[in-house]
Backbone as JSON, one array per atom type, in Angstrom:
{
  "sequence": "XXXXXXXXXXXXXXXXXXXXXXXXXXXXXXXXXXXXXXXXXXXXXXXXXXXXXXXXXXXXXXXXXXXXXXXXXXXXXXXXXXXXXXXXXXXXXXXXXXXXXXXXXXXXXXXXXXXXXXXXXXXXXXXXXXXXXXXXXXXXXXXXXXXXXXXXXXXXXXXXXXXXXXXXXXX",
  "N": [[-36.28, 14.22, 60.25], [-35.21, 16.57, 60.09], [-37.23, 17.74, 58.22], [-39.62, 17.42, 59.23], [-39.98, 19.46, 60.92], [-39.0, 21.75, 59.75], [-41.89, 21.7, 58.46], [-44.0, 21.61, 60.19], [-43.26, 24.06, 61.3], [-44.09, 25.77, 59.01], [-46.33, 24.91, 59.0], [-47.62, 26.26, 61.6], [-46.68, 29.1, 60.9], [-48.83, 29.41, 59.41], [-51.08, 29.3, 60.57], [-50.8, 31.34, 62.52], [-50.94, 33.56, 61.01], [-53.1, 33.66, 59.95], [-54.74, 33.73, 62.36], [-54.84, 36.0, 62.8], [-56.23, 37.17, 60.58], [-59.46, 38.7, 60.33], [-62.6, 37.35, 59.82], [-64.62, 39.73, 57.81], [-62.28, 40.62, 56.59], [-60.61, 41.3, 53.33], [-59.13, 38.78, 51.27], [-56.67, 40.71, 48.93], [-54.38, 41.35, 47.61], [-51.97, 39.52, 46.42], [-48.58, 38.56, 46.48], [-44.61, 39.37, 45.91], [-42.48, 41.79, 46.81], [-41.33, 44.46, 44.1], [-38.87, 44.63, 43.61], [-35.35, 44.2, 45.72], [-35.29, 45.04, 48.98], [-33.46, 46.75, 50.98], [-31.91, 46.71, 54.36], [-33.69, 48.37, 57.11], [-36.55, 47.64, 57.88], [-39.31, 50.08, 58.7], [-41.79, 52.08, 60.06], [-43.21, 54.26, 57.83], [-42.03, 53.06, 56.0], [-42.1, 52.48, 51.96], [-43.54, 50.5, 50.07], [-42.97, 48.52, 47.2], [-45.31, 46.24, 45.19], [-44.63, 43.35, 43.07], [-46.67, 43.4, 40.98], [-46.98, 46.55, 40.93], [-48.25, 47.63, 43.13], [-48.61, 50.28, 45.18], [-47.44, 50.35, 49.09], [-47.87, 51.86, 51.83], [-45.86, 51.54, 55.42], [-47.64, 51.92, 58.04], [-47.64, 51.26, 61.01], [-45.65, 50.84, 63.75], [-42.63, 49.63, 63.23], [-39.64, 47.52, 63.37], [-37.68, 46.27, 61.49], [-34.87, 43.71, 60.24], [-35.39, 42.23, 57.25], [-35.28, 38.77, 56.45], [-35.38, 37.66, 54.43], [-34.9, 39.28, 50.99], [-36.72, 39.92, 49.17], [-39.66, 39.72, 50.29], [-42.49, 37.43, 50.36], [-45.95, 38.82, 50.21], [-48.53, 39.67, 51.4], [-51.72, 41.3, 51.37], [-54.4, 42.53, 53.3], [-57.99, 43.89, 53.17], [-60.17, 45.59, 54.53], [-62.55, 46.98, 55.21], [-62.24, 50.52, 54.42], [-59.77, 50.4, 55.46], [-55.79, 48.77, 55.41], [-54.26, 45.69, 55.6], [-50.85, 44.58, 55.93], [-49.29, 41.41, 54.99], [-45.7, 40.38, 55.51], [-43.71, 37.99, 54.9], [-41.54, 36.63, 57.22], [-42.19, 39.11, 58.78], [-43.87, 38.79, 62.03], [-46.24, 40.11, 62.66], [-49.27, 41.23, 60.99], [-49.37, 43.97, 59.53], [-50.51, 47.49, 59.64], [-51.17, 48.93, 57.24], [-51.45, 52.17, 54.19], [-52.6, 52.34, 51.17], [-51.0, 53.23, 48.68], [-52.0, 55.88, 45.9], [-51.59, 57.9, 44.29], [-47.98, 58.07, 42.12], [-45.42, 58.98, 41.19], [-42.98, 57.77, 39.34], [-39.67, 59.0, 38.86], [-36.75, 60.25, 37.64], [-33.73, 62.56, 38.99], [-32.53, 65.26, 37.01], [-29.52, 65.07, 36.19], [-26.6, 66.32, 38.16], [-27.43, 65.17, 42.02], [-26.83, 66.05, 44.91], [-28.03, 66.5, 47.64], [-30.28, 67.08, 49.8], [-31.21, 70.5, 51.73], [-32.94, 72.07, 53.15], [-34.16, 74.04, 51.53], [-34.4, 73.16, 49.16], [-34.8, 72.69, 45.51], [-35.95, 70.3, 43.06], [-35.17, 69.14, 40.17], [-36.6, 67.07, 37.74], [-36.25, 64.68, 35.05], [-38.54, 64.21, 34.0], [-39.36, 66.68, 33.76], [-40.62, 67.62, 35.73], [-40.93, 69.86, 38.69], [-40.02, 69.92, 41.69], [-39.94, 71.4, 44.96], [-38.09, 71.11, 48.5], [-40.13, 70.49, 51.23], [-40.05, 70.37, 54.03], [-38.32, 72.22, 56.11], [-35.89, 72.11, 57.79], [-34.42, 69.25, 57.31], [-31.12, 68.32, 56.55], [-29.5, 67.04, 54.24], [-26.82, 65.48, 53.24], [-25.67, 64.08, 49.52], [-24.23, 62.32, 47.07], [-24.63, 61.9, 43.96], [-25.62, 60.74, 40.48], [-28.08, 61.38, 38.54], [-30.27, 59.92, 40.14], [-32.83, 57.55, 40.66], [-35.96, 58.68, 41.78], [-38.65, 58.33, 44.17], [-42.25, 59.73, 44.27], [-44.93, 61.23, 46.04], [-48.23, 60.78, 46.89], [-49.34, 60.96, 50.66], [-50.73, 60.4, 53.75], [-49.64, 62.9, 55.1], [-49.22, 64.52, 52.98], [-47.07, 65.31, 49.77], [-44.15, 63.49, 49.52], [-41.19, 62.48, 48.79], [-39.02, 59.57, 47.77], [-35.39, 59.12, 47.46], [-33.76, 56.87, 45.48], [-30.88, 54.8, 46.74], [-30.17, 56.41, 48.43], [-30.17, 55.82, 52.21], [-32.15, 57.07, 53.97], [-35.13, 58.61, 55.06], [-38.42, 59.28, 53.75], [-38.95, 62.73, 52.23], [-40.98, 65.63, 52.74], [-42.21, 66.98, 50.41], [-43.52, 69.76, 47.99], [-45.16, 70.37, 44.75], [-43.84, 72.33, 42.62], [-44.76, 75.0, 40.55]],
  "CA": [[-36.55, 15.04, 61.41], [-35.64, 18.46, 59.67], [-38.43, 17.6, 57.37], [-40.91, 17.25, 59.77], [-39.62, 20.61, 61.8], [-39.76, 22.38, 59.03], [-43.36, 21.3, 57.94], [-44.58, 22.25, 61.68], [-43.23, 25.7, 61.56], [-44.74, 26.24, 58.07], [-47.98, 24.94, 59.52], [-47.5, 27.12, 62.83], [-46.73, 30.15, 60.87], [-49.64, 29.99, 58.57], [-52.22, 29.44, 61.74], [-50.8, 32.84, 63.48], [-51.38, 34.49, 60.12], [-54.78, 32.91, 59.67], [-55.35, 34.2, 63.46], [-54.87, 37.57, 62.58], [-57.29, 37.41, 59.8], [-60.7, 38.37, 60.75], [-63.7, 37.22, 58.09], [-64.28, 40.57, 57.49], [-60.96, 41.09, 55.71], [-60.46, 39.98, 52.12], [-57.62, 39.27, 50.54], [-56.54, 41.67, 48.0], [-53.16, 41.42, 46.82], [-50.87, 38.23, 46.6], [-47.04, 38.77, 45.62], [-43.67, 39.51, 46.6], [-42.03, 42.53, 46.41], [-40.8, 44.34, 43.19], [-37.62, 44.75, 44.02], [-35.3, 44.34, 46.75], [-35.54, 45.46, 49.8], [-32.19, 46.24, 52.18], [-31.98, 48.39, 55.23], [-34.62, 47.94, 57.85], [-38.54, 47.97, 57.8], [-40.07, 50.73, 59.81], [-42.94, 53.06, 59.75], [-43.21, 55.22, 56.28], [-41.37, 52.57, 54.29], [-42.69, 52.73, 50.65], [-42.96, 48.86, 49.3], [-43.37, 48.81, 46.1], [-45.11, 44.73, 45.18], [-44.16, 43.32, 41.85], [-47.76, 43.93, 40.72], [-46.93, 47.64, 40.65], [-49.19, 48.71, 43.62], [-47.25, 50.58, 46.52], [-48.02, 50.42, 50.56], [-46.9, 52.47, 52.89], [-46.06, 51.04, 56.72], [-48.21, 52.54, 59.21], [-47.71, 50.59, 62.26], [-44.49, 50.94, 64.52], [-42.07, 48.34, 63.18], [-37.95, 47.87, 63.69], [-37.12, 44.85, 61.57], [-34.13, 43.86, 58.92], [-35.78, 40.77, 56.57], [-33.96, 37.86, 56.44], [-35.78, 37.56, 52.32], [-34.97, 40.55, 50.85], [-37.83, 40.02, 48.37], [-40.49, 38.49, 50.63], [-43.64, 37.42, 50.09], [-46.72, 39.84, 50.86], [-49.88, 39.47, 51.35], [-52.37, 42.6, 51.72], [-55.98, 42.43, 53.19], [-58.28, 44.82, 53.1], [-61.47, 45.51, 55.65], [-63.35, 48.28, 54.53], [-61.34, 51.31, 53.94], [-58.33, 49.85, 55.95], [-55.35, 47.8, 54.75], [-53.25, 45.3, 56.45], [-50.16, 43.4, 55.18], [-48.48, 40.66, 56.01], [-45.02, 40.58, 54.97], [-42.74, 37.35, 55.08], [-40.34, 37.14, 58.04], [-42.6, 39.8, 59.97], [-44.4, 38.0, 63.06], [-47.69, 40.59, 62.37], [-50.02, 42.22, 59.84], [-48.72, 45.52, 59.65], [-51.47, 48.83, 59.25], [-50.76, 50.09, 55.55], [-51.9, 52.85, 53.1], [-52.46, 51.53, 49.86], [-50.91, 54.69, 47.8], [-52.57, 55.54, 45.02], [-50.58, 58.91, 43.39], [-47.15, 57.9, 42.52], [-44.78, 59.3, 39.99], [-41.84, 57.49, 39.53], [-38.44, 59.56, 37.5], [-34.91, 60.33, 38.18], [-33.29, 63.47, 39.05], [-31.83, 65.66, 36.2], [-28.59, 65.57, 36.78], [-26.37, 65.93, 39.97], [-27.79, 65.22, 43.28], [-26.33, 66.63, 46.13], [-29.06, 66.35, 48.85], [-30.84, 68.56, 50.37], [-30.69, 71.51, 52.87], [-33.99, 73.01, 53.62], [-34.64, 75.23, 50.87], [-33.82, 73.08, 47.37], [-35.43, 72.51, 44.3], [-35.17, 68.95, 42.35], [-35.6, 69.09, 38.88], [-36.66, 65.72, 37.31], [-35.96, 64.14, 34.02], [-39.52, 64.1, 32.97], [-39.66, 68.09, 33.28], [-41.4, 68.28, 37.0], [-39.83, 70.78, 39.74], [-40.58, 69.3, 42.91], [-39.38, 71.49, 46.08], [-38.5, 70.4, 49.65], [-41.04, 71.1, 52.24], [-39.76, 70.52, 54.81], [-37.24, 72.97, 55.79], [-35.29, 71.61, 58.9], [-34.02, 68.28, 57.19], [-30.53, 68.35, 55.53], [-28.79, 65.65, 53.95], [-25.48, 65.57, 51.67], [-25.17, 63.33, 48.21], [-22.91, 62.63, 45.76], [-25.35, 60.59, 43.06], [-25.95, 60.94, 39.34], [-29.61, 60.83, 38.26], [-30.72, 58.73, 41.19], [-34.33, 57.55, 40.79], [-37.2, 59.3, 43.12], [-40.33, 58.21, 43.76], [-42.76, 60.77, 44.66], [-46.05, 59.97, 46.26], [-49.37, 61.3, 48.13], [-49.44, 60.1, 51.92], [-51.43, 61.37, 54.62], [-49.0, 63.52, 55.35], [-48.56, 65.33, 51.95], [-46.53, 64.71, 49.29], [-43.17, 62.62, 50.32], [-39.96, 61.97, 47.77], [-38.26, 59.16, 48.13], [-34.47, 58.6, 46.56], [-32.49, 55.45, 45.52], [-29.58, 54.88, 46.9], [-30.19, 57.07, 50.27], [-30.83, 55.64, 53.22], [-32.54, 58.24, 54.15], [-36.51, 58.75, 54.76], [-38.77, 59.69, 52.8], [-39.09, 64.14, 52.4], [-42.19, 66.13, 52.21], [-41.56, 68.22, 48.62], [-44.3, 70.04, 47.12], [-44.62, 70.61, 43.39], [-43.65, 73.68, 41.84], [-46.12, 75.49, 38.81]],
  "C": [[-36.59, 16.53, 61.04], [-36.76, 18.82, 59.36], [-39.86, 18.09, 58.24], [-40.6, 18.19, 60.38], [-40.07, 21.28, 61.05], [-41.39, 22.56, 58.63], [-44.39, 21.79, 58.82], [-44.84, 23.58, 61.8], [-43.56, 26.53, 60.58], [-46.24, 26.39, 58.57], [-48.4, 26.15, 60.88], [-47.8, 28.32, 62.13], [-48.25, 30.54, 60.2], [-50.9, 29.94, 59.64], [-51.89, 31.0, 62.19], [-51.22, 33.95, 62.33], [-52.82, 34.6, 60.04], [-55.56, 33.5, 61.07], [-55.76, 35.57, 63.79], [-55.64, 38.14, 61.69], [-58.6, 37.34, 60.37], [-61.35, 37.98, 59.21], [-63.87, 38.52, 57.38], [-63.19, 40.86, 56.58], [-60.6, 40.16, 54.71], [-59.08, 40.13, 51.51], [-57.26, 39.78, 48.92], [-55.12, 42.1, 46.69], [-51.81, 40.34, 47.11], [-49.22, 38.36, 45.96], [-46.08, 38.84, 45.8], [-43.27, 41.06, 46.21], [-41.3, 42.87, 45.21], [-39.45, 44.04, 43.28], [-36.8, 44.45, 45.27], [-35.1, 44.75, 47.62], [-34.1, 44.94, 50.94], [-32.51, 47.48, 52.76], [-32.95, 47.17, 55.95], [-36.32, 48.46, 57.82], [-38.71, 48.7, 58.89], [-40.87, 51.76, 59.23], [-42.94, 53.79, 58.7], [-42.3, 54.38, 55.27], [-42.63, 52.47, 53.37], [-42.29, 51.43, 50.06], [-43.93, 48.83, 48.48], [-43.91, 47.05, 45.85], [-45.07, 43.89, 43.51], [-45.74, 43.69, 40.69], [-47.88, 45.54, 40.25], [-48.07, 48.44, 41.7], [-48.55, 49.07, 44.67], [-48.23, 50.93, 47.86], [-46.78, 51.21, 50.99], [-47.21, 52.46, 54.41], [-46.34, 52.07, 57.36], [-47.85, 52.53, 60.84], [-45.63, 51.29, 62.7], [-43.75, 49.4, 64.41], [-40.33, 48.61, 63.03], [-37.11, 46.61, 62.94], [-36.07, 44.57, 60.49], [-35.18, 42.7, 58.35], [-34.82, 40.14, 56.08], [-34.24, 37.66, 54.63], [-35.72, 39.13, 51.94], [-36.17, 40.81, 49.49], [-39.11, 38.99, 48.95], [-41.49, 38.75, 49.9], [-44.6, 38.44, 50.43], [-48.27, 39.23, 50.62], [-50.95, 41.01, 51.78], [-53.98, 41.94, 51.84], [-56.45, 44.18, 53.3], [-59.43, 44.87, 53.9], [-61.91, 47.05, 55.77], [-62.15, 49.63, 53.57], [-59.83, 51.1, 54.22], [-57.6, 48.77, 55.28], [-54.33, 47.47, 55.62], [-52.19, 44.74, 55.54], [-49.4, 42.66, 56.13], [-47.24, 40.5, 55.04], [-44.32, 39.36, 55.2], [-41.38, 37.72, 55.69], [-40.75, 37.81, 58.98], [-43.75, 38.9, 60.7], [-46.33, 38.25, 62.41], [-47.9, 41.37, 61.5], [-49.78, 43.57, 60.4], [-49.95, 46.57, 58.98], [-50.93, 49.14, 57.82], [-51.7, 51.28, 54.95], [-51.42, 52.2, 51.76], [-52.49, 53.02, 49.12], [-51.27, 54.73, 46.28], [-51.74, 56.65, 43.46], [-49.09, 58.29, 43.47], [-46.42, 58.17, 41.35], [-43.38, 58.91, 40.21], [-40.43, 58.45, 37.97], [-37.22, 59.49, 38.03], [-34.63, 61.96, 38.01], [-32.54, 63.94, 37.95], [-30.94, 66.14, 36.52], [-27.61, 65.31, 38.08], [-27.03, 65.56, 40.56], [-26.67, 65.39, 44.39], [-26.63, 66.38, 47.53], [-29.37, 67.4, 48.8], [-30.71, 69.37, 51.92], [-31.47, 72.32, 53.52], [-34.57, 73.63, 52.7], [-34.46, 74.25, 49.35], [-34.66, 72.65, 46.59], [-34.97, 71.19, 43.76], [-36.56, 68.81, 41.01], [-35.57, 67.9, 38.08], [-36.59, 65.68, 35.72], [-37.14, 64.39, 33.18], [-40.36, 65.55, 33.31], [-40.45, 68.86, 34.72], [-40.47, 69.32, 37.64], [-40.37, 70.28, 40.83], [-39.35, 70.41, 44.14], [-39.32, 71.29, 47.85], [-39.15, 71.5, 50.6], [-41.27, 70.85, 53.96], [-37.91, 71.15, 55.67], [-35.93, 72.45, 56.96], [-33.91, 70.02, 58.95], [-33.09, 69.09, 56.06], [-29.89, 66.92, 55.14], [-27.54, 65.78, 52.62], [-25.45, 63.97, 50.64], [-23.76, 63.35, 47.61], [-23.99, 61.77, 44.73], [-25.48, 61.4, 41.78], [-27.28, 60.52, 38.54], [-30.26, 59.74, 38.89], [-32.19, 58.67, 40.67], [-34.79, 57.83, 41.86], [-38.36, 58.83, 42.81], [-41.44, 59.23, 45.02], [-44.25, 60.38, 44.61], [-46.66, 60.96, 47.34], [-49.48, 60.63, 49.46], [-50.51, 60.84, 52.2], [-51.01, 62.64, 54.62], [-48.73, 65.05, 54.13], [-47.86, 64.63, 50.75], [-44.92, 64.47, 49.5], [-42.26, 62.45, 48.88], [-38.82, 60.97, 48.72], [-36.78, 58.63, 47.14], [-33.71, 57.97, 47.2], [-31.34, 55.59, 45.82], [-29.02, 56.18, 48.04], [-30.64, 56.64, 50.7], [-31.38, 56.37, 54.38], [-34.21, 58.12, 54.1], [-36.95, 59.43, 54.31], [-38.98, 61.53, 52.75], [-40.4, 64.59, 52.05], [-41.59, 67.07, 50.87], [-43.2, 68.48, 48.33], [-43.55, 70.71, 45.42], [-44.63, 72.44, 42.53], [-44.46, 74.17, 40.43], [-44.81, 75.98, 38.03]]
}
């Protein structure tokens, strides 16, 4: 009886996925996430998929995942990209980011306060640009990953739960 429950709600889920696919939209990227993923999914997360290509959620979403390394699926329909993520109901709007420099902070981290500078390992200066957001640390060469959006360019570091910052790069 489980058997056959289960088997239903496999078949169920993969119809509502399949419903959400128009022809139009091909599929583009099959995988799970690199890493995993704790905290909650919402708008500007940065999911990285073991493939090495990173999305960033568009849509308005509020969810924890019960897999902290789900599955993913990404279509694509012209310039637009959807994904579907294991665990989430619907294909979620993405940017498929294409700049992305991953390093680690040289050094302390502290956070930031409006005005600071973060000097990376592999010699960049990246400062924050947006002046209004502070946030206190304590970390030791946290990894950042630093990345073109719409928006600008965005830093995000490990081991804050914390969203992502606009920073531009320093000459």
């Amino acid at each position: 009886m489980k058997k056959q429950l289960l088997f239903s709600l496999l078949i169920a889920s993969s119809l509502f996925v399949k419903a959400q696919v128009t022809e139009s939209m091909k599929l583009v990227d099959s995988t799970t996430l690199f890493s995993r993923f704790s905290g909650t999914l919402t708008r500007g997360a940065l999911l990285k998929t073991s493939n090495f290509h990173y999305y960033e959620i568009n849509d308005k979403v509020n969810q924890k995942l019960a897999n902290q390394q789900p599955q993913v699926l990404v279509y694509q329909d012209g310039k637009k990209f959807r994904i579907k993520i294991e665990g989430v109901e619907k294909l979620l709007t993405c940017n498929k980011i294409q700049e992305v420099i991953e390093s680690n902070i040289d050094g302390d981290f502290k956070g930031w306060d409006g005005t600071s500078s973060f000097k990376l390992v592999n010699q960049q200066v990246w400062k924050q640009d947006s002046p209004t957001s502070t946030v206190f640390a304590n970390l030791y060469r946290p990894l950042v990953t630093i990345y073109l959006s719409s928006e600008g360019y965005k830093m995000l570091v490990q081991g804050l739960n914390e969203s992502a910052i606009l920073v531009r790069k320093v000459q």
